[in-house]
C-alpha positions as CSV (number, residue, x, y, z in Angstrom):
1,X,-6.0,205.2,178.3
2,X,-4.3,204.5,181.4
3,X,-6.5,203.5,184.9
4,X,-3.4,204.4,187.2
5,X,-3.7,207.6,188.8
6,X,-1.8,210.5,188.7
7,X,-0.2,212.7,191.2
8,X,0.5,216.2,190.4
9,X,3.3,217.7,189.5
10,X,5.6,219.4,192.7
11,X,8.8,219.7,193.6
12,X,10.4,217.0,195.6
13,X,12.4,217.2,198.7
14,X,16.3,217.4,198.6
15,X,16.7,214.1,201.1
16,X,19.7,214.0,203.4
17,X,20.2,209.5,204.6
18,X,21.8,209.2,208.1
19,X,22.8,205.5,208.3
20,X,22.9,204.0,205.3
21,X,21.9,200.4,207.0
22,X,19.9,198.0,205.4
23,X,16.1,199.9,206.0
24,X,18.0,204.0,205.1
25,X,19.1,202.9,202.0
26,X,16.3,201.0,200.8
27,X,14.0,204.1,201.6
28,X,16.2,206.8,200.1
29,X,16.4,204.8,196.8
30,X,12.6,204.5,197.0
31,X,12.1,207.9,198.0
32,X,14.5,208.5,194.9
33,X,12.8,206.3,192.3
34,X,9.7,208.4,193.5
35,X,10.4,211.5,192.3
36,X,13.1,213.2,195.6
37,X,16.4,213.8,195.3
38,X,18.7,212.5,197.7
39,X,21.5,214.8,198.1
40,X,24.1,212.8,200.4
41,X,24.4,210.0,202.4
42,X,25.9,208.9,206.0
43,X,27.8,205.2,206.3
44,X,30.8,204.6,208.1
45,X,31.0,201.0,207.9
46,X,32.1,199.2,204.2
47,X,28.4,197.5,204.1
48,X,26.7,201.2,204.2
49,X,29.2,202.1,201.7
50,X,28.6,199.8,199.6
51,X,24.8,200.0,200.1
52,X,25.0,203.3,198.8
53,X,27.5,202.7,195.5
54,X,24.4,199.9,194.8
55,X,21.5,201.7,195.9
56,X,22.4,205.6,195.7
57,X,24.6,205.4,192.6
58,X,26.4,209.5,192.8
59,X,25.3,210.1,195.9
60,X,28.0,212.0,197.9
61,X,28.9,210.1,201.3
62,X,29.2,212.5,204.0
63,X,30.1,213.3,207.6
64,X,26.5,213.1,209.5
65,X,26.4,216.6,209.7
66,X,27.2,218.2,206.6
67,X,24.5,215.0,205.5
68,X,22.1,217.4,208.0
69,X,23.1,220.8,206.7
70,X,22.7,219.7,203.0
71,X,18.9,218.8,203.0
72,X,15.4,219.8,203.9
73,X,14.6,216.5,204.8
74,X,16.6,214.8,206.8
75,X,16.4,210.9,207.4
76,X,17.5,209.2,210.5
77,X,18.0,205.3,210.2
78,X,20.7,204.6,212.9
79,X,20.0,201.8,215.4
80,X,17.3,202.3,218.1
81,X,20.5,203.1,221.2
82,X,22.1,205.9,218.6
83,X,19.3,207.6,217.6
84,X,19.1,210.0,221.3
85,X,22.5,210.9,220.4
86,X,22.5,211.6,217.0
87,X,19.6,213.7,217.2
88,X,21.0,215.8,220.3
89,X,24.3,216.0,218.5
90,X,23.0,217.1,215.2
91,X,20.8,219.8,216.7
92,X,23.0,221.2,219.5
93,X,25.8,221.5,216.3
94,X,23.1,223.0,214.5
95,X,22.8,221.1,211.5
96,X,18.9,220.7,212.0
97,X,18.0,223.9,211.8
98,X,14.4,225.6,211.3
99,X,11.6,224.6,208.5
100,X,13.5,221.6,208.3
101,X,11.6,217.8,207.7
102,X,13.2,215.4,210.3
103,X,12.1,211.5,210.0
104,X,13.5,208.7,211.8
105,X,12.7,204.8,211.6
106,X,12.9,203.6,214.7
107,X,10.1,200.9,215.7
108,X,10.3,201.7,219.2
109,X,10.6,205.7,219.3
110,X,8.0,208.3,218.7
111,X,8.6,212.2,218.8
112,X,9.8,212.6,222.3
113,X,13.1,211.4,221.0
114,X,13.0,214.1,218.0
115,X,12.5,217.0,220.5
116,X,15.9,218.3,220.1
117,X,15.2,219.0,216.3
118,X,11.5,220.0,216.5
119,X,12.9,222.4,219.7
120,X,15.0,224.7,216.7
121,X,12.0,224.6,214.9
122,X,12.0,221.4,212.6
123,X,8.5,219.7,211.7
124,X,9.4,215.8,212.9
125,X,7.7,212.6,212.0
126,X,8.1,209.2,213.3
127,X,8.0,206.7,210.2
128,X,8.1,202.8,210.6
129,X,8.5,200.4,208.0
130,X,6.9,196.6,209.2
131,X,8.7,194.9,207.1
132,X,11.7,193.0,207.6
133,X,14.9,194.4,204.8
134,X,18.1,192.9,202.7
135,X,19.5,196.1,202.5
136,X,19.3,195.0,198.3
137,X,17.2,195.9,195.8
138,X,15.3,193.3,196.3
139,X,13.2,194.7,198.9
140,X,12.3,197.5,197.0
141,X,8.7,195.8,195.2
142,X,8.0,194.7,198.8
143,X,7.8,198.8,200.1
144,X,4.2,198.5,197.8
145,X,1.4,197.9,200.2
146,X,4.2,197.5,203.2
147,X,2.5,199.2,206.2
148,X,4.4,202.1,207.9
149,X,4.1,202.4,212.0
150,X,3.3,206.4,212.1
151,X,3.5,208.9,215.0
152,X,3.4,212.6,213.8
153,X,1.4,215.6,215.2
154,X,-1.0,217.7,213.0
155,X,1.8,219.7,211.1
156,X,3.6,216.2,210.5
157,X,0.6,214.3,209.0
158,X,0.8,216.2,205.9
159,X,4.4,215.0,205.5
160,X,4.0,211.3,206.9
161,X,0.9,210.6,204.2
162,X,3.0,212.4,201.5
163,X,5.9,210.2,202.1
164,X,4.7,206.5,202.4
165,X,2.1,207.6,199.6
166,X,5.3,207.5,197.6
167,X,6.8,205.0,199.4
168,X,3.8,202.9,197.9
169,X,2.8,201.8,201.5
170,X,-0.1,202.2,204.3
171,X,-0.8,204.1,207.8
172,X,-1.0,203.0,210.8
173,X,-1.0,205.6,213.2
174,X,0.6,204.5,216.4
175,X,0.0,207.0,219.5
176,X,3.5,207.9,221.1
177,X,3.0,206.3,224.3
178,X,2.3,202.8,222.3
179,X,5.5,203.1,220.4
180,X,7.1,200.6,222.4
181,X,4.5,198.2,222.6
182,X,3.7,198.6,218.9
183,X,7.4,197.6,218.5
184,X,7.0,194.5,220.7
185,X,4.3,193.1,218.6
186,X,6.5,193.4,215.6
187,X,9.8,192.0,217.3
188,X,8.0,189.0,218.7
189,X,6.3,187.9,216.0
190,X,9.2,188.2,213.8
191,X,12.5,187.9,214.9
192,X,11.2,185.5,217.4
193,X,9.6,183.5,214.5
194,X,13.0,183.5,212.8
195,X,14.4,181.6,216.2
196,X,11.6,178.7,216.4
197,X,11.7,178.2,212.9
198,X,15.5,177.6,212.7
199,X,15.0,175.8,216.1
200,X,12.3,173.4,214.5
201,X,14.7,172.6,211.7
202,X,17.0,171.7,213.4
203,X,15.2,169.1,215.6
204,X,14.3,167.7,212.3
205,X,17.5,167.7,211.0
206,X,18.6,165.5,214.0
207,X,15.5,163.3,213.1
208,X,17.0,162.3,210.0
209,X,18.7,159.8,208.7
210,X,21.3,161.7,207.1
211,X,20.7,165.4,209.1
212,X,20.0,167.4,205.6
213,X,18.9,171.0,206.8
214,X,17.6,171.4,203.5
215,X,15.4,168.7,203.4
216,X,14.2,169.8,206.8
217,X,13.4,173.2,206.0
218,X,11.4,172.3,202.5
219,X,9.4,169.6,205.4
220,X,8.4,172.5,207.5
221,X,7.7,175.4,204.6
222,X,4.0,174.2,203.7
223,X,3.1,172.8,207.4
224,X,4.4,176.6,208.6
225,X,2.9,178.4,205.4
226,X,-0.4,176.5,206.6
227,X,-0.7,177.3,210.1
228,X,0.5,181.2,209.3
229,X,-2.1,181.8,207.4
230,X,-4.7,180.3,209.7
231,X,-3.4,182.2,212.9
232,X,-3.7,185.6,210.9
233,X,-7.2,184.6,210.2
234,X,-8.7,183.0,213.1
235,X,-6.1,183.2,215.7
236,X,-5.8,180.9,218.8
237,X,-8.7,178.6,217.1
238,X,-5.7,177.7,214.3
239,X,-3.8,175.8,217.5
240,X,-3.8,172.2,217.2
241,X,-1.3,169.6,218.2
242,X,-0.6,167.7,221.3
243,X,-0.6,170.5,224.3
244,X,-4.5,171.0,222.6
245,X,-5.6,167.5,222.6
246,X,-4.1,167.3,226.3
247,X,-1.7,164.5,225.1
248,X,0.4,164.3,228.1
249,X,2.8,161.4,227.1
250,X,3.2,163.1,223.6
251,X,4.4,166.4,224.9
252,X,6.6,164.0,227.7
253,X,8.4,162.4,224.6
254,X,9.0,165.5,223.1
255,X,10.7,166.8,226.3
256,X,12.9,163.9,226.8
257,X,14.0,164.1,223.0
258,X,14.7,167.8,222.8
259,X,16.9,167.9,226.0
260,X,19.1,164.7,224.3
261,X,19.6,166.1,220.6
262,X,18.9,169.9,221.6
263,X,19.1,171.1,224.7
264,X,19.5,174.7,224.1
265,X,16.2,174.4,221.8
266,X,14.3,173.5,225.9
267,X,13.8,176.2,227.0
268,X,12.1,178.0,224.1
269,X,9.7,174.2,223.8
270,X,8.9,174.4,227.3
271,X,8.1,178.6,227.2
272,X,5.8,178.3,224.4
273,X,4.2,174.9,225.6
274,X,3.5,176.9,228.4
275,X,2.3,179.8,226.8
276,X,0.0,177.5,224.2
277,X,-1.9,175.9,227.3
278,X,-2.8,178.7,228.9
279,X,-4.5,179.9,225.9
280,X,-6.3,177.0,225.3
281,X,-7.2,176.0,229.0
282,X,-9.1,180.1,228.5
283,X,-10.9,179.1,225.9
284,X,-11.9,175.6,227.3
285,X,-10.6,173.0,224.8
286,X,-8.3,171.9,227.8
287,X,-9.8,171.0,231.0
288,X,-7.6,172.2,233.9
289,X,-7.0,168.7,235.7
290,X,-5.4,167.8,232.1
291,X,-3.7,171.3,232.0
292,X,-1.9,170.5,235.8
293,X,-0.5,167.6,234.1
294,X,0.8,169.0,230.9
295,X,2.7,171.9,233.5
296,X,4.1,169.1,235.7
297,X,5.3,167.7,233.2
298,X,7.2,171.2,231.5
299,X,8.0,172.4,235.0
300,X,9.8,168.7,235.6
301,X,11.8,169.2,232.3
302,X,13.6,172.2,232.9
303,X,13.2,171.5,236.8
304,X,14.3,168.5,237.5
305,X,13.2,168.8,241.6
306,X,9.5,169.3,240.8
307,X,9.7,165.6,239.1
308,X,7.2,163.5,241.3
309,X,9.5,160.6,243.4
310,X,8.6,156.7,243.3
311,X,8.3,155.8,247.1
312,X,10.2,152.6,247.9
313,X,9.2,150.0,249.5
């Protein structure tokens, strides 16, 4: 007899996908696969076209608001700077219309940006994947135990728990004024991670004999694998390397050898040098005479006036 638990029997919502980008498709087909049927789909562009002829085989592709007027649940994944609009637009054409389920997937919004809709009388839910998406198939085993960014009022809980339930995912409810901030977190750690890491590849490249990225990247993947896992779990104690052992001359060199192979990659190395020692001069493995050396030292690189002068004599 099977241990997997099972959900009762109901009738699924008719789902209505505006944007059809990489995270709207995904979610519809999920949404799909779980049991909903998704009545028509929104894509301009020949990627959200094509999404949809891969992800949403049959699905109609509509004008946004006969997408709207063709659901109860309508799904808003359009880009953070469209969503005001497309909201207002839908509503004022009235498309959303009363008793209707309105989610969007912004990071950075809450509800104040679905007060158009819920104004007519929709129930609205904010509904954040933290996950980063292909826009392919293959994203769709990594929805299971993907936590969702949630904002909803009381009436929208029911909706928000019944959806990522089926989405396979968790909660985390985000209050609306911490929307933004909650975003942040996500965007730095990620998308800024993507920028070092390519940045740190390809200062190795250039350390190479014969500049294979490859080679480079298959270097870094267990030394970055290694120290991921150890910030997660214990945070600024994972730090090690030269800015924590107060190695002046080490972190000089490393100046001096980005700015001559990559000097766009400076900037970044000095900002998170900089960031790195204040941590560590907090929690006192740096002493702060070291610590005014290490920052002479960064300020001189991308400063060039702050560099001490020899006197002559």
């Amino acid at each position: 007899m099977s241990s997997t638990p099972h959900r009762a029997l109901r009738t699924g919502h008719r789902i209505g996908v505006v944007g059809a980008g990489r995270v709207g498709a995904v979610l519809a087909a999920a949404l799909r696969a779980a049991g909903h049927e998704v009545v028509a789909a929104a894509g301009e562009s020949d990627a959200s076209r094509g999404r949809i002829a891969a992800l949403l085989p049959g699905v109609p592709v509509l004008k946004p608001t006969a997408v709207a007027r063709a659901c109860d649940l309508l799904l808003l994944t359009v880009p953070d700077d469209m969503l005001p609009n497309v909201v207002s637009t839908l509503a004022a054409s009235g498309a959303i219309r009363e008793g209707q389920d309105v989610v969007h997937t912004s990071g950075r919004h809450g509800l104040a940006v679905l007060e158009p809709a819920a104004a007519v009388g929709a129930r609205t839910v904010a509904l954040h994947p933290a996950m980063t998406f292909t826009g392919t198939d293959v994203d769709l085993p990594r929805l299971v135990g993907c936590v969702f960014g949630v904002t909803a009022d009381e009436a929208g809980r029911p909706l928000a728990e019944e959806l990522v339930g089926d989405l396979g995912g968790r909660i985390s409810w985000v209050p609306e004024e911490r929307r933004a901030l909650y975003h942040a977190g996500l965007a730095h750690g990620a998308n800024h991670l993507v920028t070092l890491v390519a940045q740190a590849v390809e200062l190795l490249s250039a350390s190479s004999a014969d500049g294979d990225h490859a080679r480079s990247a298959e270097t870094l993947r267990p030394l970055l694998q290694a120290a991921l896992d150890n910030a997660l779990a214990q945070g600024d104690s994972a730090l090690t390397g030269p800015i924590v052992r107060g190695d002046v001359g080490t972190v000089r060199d490393h100046l001096a050898e980005v700015a001559r192979n990559a000097p766009d990659t400076l900037p970044s190395y000095v900002a998170m040098a900089r960031a790195t020692l204040d941590r560590v001069v907090t929690d006192g493995r740096v002493l702060p005479i070291r610590a005014a050396a290490i920052r002479r030292v960064l300020d001189a690189a991308v400063d060039p006036a702050t560099q001490p002068t020899t006197t002559r004599r």
